[in-house]
Residue, then its C-alpha position, 0 to 999 in steps of 0.5 A: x889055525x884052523x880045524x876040520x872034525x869028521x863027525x861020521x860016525x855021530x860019537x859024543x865027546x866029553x868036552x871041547x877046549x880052545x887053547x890060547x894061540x898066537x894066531x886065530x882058530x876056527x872050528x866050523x860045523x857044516x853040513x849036516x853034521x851033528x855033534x854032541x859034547x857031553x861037557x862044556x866047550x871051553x875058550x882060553x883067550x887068545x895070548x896076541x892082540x888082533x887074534x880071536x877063538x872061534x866056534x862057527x855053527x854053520x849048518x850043523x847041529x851041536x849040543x854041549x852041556x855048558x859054554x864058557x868064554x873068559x875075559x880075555x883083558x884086551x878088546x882085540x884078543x876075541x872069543x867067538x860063537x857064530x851062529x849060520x843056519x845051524x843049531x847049538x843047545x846049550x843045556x847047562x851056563x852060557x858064560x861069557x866073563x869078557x865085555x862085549x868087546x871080548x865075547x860074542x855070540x854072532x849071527x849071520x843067518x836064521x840059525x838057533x841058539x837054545x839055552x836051557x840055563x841063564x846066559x850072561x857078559x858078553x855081546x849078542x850080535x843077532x840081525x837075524x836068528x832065534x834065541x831061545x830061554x827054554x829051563x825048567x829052572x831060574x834062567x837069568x839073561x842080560x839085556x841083549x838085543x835079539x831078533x827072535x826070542x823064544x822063552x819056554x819052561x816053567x822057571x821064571x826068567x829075568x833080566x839082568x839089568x836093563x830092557x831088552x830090544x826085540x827086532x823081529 
């Protein structure tokens, strides 16, 4: 399944939800195209083996008040965000209760990913792109391998378990 948004007028909405399918979804930003979601963007896992739920941000901008992936119980029923040359801010929990073989966040380009509240499970895949710690608040990440990493904001932030590698 595949879904195109026409964004034009720039309306905000108050929530984004990924229901369980039998077949692969996708929901891509492109363009200049700038969404704002005022709650979360929730995925259910997918209910087939070899299926995943995905967010591409290619070129596009979206903002959204939290970001949550559950444990999906297969390593082949997939939740996904991936990250182009767009932006995504998440401003609250960046959650994702899957292992690094059910949740990923994944870049394919110099994209950025801001996270103003603590990121945690899952995979990060990221060759390229930026992600950036940005709370006023207590921020707690795992120990991801990043290419460029931004921390700002006055709150401490600490690594769940581990050192973290930073490529770039």
């Amino acid at each position: 399944n595949s879904v195109t948004l026409d964004v034009s007028p720039a309306n905000a909405i108050s929530s984004f939800s990924i229901t369980s399918t039998t077949s692969n979804t996708l929901l891509s930003f492109s363009g200049s195209n700038a969404l704002t979601i005022t709650g979360g963007i929730y995925y259910s896992g997918p209910s087939s083996i070899n299926t995943n739920n995905t967010v591409a941000i290619g070129s596009g901008v979206v903002s959204c008040a939290s970001v949550s992936m559950p444990s999906t119980g297969h390593a082949t029923k997939d939740c996904f965000l991936t990250i182009s040359t767009g932006t995504i801010t998440c401003n609250g929990a960046f959650t994702m209760s899957g292992n690094n073989l059910q949740n990923a966040v994944v870049f394919s380009g110099a994209g950025l990913l801001i996270v103003d509240g603590s990121m945690t499970g899952g995979d990060l895949t990221s060759s390229t792109g930026t992600v950036a710690f940005t709370s006023a608040g207590v921020s707690n990440f795992d120990n991801y391998p990043f290419y460029n990493l931004i921390i700002s904001g006055a709150g401490a932030k600490s690594i769940q378990s581990g050192n973290i590698t930073i490529s770039n």
